[in-house]
C-alpha positions as CSV (number, residue, x, y, z in Angstrom):
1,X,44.4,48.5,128.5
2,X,40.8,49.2,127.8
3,X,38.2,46.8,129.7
4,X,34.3,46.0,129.4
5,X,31.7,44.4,131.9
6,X,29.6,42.1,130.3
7,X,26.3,41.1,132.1
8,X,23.8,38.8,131.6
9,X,20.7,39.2,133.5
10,X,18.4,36.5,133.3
11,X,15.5,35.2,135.4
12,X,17.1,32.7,137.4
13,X,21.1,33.6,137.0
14,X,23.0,36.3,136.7
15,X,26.4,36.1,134.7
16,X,29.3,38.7,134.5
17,X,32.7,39.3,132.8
18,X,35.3,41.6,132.5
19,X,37.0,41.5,129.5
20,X,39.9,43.0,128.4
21,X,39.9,44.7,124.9
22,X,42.9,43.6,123.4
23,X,41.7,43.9,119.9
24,X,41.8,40.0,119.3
25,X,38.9,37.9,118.2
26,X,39.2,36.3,121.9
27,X,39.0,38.8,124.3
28,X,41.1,37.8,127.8
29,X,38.2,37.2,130.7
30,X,39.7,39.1,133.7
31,X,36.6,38.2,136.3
32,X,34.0,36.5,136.1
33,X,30.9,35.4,138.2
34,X,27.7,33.6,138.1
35,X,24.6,34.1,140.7
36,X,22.1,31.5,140.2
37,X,19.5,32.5,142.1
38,X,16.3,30.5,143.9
39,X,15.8,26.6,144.0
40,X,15.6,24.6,147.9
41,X,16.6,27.7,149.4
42,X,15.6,31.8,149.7
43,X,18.5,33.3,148.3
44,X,21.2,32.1,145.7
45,X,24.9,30.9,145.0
46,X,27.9,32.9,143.9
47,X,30.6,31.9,142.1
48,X,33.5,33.8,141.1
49,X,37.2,33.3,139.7
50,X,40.0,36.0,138.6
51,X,41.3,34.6,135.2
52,X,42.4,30.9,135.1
53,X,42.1,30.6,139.4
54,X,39.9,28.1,139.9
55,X,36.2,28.9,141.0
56,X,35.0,30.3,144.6
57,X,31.4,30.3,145.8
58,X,29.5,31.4,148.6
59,X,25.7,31.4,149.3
60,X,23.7,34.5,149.5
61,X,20.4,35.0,151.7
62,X,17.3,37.3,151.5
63,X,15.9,38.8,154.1
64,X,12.0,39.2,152.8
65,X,10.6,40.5,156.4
């Protein structure tokens, strides 16, 4: 089956899905993740989740030397 990555890029987040294209008006999310990006610390978090699992996250760090 046919898939599509959806990505939102915004200025403080980033969001992404993989969809499959089933044909249906609601499209079955295979992946998704979210990076919200700055706030108390340099760097952001990650979430992510396969389908129905329930969410992961881990922090990511820039190195700006």
């Amino acid at each position: 089956m046919p898939t599509s990555l959806v990505v939102n890029a915004g200025s403080t987040s980033h969001k992404l899905a993989l969809l499959e294209l089933t044909g249906q008006e609601r499209l079955p999310c295979l992946w998704q993740a979210r990076i919200d990006w700055g706030g108390a610390q340099v760097g952001g978090l990650l979430r992510w989740r396969w389908g129905e699992d329930p969410w992961q996250q881990d922090t990511l760090s820039l190195d700006l030397r």
